[in-house]
NUTOR-925626 format. One line per 2 residues: number of its first residue (from 1); their letters; for each residue x, y, z of C-alpha. Coordinates in Angstrom, 1 decimal. Layout:
// NUTOR-925626
NUM	a	X/Y/Z | ...
***
This chain:
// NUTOR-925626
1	xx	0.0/0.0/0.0 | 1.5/3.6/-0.7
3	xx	0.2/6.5/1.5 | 0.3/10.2/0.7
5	xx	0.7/12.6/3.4 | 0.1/16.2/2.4
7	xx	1.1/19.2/3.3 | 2.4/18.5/6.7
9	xx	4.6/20.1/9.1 | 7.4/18.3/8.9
11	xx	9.9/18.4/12.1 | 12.8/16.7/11.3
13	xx	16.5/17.0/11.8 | 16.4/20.6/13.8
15	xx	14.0/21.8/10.8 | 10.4/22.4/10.6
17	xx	9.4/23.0/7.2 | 5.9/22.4/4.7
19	xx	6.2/19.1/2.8 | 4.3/16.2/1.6
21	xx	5.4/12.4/2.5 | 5.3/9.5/0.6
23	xx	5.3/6.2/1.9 | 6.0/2.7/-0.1
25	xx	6.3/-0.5/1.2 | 7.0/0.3/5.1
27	xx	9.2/2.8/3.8 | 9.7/7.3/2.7
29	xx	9.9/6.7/-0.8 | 9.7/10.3/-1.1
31	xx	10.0/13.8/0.3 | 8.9/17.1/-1.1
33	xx	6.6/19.7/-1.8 | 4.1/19.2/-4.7
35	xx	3.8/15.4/-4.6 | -0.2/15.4/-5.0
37	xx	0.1/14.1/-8.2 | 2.2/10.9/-7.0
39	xx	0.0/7.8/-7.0 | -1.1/6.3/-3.2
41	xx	-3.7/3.9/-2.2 | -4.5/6.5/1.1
43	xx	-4.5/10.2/1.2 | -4.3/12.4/4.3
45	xx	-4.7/16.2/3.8 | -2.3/16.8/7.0
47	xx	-2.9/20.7/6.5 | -1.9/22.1/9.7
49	xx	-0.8/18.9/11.8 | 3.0/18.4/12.6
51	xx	4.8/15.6/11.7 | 7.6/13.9/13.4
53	xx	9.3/10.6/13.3 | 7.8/8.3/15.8
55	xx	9.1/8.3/18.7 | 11.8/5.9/20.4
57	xx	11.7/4.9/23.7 | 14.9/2.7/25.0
59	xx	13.4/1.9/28.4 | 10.5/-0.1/28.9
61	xx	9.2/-2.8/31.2 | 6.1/-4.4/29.6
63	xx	6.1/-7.0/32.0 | 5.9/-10.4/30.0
65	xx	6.7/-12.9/30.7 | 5.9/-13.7/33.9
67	xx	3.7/-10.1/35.2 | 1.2/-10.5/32.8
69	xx	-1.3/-9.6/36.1 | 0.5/-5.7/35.4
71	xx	0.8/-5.7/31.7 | 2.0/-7.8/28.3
73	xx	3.4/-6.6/25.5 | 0.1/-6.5/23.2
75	xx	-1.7/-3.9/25.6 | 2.0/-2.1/26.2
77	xx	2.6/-1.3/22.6 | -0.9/-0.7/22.0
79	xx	-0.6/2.4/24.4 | 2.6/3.4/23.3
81	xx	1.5/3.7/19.4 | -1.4/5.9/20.9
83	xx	1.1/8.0/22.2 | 3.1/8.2/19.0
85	xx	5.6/5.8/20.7 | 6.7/4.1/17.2
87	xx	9.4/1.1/18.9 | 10.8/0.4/22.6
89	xx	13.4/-1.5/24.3 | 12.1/-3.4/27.3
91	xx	14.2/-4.6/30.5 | 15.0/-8.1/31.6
93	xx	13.3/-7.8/35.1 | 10.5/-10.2/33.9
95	xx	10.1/-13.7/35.0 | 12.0/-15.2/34.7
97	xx	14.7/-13.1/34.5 | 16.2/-12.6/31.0
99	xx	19.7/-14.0/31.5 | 20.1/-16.5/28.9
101	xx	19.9/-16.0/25.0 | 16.9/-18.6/25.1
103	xx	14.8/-16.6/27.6 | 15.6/-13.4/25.3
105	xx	14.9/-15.1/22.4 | 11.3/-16.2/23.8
107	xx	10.5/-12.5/23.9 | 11.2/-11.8/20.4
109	xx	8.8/-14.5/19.6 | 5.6/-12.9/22.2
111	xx	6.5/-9.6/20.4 | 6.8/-10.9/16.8
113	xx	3.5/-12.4/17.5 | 1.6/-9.5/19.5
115	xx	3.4/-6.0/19.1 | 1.7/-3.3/16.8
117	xx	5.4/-1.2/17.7 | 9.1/-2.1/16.9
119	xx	10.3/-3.6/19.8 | 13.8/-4.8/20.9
121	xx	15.0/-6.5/24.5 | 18.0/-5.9/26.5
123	xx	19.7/-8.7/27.9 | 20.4/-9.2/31.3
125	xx	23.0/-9.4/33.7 | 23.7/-10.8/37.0
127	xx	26.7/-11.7/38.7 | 26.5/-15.4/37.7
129	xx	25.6/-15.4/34.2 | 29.1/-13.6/31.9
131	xx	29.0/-16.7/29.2 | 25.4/-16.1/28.2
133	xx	25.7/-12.5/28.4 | 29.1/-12.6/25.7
135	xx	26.9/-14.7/23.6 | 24.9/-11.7/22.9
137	xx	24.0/-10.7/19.0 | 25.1/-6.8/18.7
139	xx	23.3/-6.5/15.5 | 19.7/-7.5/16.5
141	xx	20.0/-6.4/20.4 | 19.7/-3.0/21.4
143	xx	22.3/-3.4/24.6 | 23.1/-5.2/28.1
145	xx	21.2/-4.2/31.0 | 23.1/-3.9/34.3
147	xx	20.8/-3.1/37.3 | 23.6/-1.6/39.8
149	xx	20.6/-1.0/42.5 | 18.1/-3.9/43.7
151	xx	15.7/-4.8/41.0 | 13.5/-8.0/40.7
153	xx	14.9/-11.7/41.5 | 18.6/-12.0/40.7
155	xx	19.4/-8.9/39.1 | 21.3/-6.9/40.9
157	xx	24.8/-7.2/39.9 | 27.2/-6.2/42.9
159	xx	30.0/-8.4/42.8 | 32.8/-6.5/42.2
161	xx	34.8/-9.0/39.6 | 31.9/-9.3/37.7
163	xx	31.6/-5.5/37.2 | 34.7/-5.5/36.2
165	xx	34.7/-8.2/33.9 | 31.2/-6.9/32.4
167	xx	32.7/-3.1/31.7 | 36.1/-4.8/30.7
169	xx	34.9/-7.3/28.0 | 30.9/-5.9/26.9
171	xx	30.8/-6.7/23.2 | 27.7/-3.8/23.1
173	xx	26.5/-0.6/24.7 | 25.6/-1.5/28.7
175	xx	22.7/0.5/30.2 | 22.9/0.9/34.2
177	xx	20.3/1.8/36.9 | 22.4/3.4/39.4
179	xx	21.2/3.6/42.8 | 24.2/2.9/45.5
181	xx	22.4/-0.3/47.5 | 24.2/0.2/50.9
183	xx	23.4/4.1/51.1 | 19.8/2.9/50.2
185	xx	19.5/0.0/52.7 | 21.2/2.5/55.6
187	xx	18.8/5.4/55.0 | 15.9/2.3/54.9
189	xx	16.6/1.4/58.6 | 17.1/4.9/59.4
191	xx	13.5/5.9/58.2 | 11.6/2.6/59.2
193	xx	13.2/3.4/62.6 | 12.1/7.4/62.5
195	xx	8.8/6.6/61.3 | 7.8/3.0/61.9
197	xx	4.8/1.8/59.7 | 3.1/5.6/59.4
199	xx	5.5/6.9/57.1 | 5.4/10.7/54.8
201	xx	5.2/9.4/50.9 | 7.6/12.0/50.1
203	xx	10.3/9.8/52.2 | 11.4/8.1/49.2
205	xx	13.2/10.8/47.9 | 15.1/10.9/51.3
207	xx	15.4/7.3/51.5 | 16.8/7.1/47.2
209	xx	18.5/10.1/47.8 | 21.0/12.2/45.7
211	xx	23.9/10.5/47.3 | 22.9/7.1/46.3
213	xx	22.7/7.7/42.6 | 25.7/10.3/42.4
215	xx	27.8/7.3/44.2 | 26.4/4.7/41.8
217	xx	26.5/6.5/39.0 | 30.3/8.3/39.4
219	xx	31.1/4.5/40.1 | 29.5/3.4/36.4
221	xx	31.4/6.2/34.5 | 34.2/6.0/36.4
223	xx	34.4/1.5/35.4 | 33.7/2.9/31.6
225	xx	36.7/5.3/31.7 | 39.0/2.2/32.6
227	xx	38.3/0.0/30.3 | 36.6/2.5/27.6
229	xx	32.8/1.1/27.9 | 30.0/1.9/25.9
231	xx	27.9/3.3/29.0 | 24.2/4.7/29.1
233	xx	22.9/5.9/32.5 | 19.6/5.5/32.5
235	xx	16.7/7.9/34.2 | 19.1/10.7/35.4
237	xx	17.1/12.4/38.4 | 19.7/14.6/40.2
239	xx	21.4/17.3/39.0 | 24.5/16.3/40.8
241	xx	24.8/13.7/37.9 | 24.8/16.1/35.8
243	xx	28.9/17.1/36.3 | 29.6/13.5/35.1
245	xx	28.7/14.1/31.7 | 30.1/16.0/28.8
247	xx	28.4/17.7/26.3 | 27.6/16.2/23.6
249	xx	26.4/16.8/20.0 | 24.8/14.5/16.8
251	xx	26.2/14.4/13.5 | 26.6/11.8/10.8
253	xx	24.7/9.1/13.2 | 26.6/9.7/16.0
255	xx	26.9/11.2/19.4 | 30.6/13.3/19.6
257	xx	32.7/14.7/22.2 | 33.9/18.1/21.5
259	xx	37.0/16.9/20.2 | 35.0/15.1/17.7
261	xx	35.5/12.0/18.7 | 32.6/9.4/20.2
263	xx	30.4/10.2/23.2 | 31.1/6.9/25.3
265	xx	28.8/7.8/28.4 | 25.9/9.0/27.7
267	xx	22.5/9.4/29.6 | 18.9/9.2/29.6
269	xx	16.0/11.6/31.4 | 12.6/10.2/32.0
271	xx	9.8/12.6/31.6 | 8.2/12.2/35.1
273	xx	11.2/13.3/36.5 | 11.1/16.3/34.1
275	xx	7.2/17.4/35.3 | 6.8/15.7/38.3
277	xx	8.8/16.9/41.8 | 8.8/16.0/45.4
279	xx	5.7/18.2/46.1 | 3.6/16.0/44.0
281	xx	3.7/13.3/46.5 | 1.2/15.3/49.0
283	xx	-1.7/14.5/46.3 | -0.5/11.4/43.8
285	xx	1.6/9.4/46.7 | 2.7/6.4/46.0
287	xx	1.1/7.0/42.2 | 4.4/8.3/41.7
289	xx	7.1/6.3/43.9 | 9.5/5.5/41.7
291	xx	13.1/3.9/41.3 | 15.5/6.7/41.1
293	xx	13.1/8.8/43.2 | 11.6/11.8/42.0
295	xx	13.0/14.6/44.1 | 13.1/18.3/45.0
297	xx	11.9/20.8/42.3 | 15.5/22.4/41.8
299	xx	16.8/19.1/40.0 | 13.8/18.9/37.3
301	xx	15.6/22.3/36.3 | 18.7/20.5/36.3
303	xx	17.7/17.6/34.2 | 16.0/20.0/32.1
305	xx	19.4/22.4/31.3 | 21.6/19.1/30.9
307	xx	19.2/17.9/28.3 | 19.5/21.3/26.4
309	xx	22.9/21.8/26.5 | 23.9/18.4/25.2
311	xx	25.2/17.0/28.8 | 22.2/14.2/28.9
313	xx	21.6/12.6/25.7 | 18.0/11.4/25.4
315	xx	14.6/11.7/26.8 | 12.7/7.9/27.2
317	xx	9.7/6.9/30.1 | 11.0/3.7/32.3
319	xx	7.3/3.0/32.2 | 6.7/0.0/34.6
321	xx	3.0/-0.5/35.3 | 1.8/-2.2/38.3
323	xx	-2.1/-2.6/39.1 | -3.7/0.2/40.9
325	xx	-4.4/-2.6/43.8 | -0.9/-3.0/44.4
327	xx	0.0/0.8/44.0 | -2.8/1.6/46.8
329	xx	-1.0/-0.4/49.7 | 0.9/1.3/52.0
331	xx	4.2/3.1/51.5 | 6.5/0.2/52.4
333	xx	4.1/-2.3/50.4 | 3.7/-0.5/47.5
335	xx	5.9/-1.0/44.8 | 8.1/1.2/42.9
337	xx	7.4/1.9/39.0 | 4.5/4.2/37.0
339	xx	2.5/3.8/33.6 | 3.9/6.6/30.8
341	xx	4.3/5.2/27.1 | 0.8/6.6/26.6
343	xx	1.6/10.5/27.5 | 5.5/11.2/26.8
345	xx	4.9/12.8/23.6 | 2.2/15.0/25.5
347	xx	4.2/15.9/28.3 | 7.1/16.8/25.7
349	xx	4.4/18.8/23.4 | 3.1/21.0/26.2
351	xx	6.9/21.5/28.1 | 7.3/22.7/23.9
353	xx	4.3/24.9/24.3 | 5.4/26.3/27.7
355	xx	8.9/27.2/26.3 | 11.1/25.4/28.3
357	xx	12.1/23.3/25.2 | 11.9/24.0/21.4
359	xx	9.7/21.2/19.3 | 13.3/20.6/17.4
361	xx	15.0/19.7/20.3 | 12.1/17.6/22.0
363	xx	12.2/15.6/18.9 | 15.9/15.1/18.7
365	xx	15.3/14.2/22.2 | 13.3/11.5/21.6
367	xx	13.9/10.4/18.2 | 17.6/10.8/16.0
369	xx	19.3/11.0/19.2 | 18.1/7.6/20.5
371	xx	18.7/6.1/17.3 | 22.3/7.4/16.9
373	xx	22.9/6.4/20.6 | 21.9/2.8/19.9
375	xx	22.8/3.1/16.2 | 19.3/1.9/15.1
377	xx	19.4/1.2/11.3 | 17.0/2.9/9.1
379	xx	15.1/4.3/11.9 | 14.6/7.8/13.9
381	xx	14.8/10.4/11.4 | 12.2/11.3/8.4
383	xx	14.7/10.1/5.4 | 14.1/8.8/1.9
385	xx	14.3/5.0/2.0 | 14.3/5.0/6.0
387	xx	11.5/2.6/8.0 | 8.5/5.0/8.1
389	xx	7.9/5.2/11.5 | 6.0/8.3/11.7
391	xx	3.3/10.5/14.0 | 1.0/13.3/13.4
393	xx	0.0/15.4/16.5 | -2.4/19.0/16.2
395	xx	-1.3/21.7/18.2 | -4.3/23.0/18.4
397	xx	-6.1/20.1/20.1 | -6.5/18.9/23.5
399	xx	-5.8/15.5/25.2 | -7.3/15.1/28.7
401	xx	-6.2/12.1/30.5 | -9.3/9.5/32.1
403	xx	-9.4/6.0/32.7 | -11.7/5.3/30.1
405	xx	-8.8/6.8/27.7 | -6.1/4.8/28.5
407	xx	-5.2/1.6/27.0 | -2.0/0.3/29.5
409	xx	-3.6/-2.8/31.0 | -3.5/-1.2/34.3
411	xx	-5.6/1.1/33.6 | -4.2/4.4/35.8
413	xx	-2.2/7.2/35.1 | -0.4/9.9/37.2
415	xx	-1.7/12.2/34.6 | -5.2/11.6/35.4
417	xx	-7.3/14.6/35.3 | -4.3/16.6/33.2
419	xx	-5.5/18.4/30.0 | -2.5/18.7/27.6
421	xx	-2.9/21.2/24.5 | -2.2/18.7/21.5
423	xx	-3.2/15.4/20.6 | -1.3/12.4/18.7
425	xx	-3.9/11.9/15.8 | -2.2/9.4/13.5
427	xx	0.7/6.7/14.1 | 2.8/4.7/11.5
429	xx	4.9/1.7/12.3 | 7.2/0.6/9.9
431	xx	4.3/2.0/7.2 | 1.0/0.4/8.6
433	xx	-1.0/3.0/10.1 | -1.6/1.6/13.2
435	xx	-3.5/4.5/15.5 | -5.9/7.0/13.6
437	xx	-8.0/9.0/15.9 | -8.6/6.9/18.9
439	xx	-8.7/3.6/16.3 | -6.3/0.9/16.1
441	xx	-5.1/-1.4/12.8 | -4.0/-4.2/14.4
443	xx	-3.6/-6.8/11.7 | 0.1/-5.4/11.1
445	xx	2.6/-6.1/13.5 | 5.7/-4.2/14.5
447	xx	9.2/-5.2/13.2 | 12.5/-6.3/15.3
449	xx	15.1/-3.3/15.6 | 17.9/-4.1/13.8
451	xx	21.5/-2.6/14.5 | 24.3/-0.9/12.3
453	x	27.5/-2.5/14.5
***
């Protein structure tokens, strides 16, 4: 099928410029003005609507195997495409745990059978599986995940000769959650003691505090120095991270140093810890405990100026849905994690409309910067003979989040009740228009990430 978008706004590549769009075959066969007369099986008169390549988010937990109580992949990517999220890269904290090729394997099959987005897995590590994590395929995996904070089952890596080993040897780009265990176990104790069972919701940004990230994460970079690792940090929310990083900049499909040579560290921002602070926890509570923490207003600012001036790479979600059951219990009970695939774009669009960040760079943001740090073929920008992985949004609407709205199998959001001033109108995933005003195509699936290493 060929498909003719007209006279769209097309943001692309630090640009936003009038154009039509053709699309052939699950790919831009062409890009220009004046292309009305070119043959398609579907015309949209985009007059008016942006267009954007669909966005890319590298960190995901859909939940399958193993969770499917919280989520799967089907309803996951379901709610992402709503939100113009076009292809995701979901962790290993499943169960089981994805620590050997076969498990990782098993979840390109449940995708290839029930995701209407791209999707690609990370594998995992722990400190008892190196063999399977060498046996990794750099060309169809997006990286290695390395959970240096607790995570789910036997994930947290800790051993120091491990660490070592994994930083020393990596034949791809690791991803770390940094959280320093010990500070977070002391301040734990210290807090259960202070507070006993009746305890403030905002604690958890006292108890995953700046010191236990800053110590974790100056540990990662400083492992990636010595042995020259391909490191991403993943959901930066301090800004005493931010002095870790350099400033970065994308050209010719890659993220460079001043010098011009290759960004080795980079980093990711999440968009809750972009809108949401500490003072949200006196009305959403545990709606919004999280792991990092979200913390005191002054380091959304932070994240905010690192992202703009190059230091923090990328913008992505960590959604991680949990049932609103289990979200409800008490602060010690409830777990840690919140539902965002459906509303990044939104959050993103109105920051845009507020001014703190131009529609060019929330796109870079979110799009050819995640595909140059993962070096995603054919994917992330709007480019003749590229994947066409596309979204069209209005300005000029309005998306107000309810539960009847939402299509993450948990069905709640933090952004309940929040009115944002545009609206993702179409999707296309590699071609298929799979989201068109509130409807979904899902007789197309979504295709495995492939990449150029």
């Amino acid at each position: 099928m060929k498909t003719l978008i007209l006279n769209a706004l097309v943001v692309n590549e630090n640009t936003t410029k009038e154009s039509d769009v053709l699309i052939s075959d699950g790919r831009i066969l062409r890009i220009g003005k004046d292309l009305q007369h070119m043959e398609a099986d579907r015309i949209i008169d985009a007059k008016g609507l942006h267009l954007l390549p669909g966005v890319i988010d590298d960190q995901v937990h859909f939940r399958e195997p193993g969770l499917t109580h919280k989520a799967c992949i089907e309803s996951e990517a379901r709610a992402a495409v709503a939100g113009g999220v076009t292809s995701f890269m979901e962790m290993p904290n499943t169960v089981p745990n994805t620590l050997t090729q076969g498990l990782l394997e098993d979840k390109y099959e449940i995708a290839a059978r029930t995701s209407v987005a791209n999707y690609s897995f990370f594998m995992g590590a722990s400190n008892d599986n190196y063999d399977q994590v060498m046996k990794t395929d750099i060309s169809k995996i997006c990286g290695i995940k390395v959970f240096m904070g607790s995570s789910t089952g036997n994930m947290l890596v800790d051993a120091p000769e491990v660490l070592e080993k994994l930083f020393a040897n990596a034949p791809t780009l690791i991803a770390t959650h940094c959280e320093d265990e010990p500070t977070v176990r002391k301040r734990m104790e210290h807090f259960k003691e202070m507070y006993g069972d009746n305890v403030p919701y905002d604690i958890h940004a006292l108890i995953r505090n700046e010191e236990a990230c800053l110590t974790s994460s100056r540990f990662a970079s400083d492992l990636a120095r010595k042995h020259g690792t391909r490191l991403h940090i993943l959901h930066i929310s301090t800004g005493d991270e931010v002095s870790l990083f350099e400033i970065g900049t994308r050209k010719d499909g890659k993220i460079l140093r001043a010098d011009g040579s290759e960004k080795r560290i980079t980093s990711e921002a999440c968009v809750h810890h972009l809108w949401f602070d500490s003072e949200d926890y006196k009305t959403l509570g545990t709606k919004i405990k999280c792991n990092p923490a979200i913390k005191a207003p002054h380091h959304k600012a932070l994240i905010l100026q690192a992202l703009l001036d190059g230091r923090i790479d990328v913008i992505a979600t960590d959604h991680a849905p949990h049932t609103a059951t289990e979200k409800n219990q008490s602060y010690w009970q409830a777990p840690a994690g919140l539902p965002l695939v459906q509303h990044s774009l939104n959050v993103m669009l109105e920051m845009s409309r507020q001014g703190k960040i131009t529609l060019e760079t929330a796109v870079e943001k979110m799009t050819h910067a995640v595909a140059d740090c993962f070096q995603i073929a054919e994917r992330g920008y709007i480019r003749e003979g590229y994947w066409a992985d596309l979204v069209l949004v209005d300005l000029q609407a309005q998306t107000t989040v309810t539960a009847e709205s939402l299509h993450a199998q948990c069905g709640w959001s933090p952004f309940e009740e929040t009115t944002f001033q545009a609206a993702v109108t179409h999707t296309f995933v590699s071609g298929h228009l799979a989201y068109e005003n509130g409807r979904f195509d899902m007789s197309q699936k979504g295709k495995r990430l492939l990449f150029n290493r």
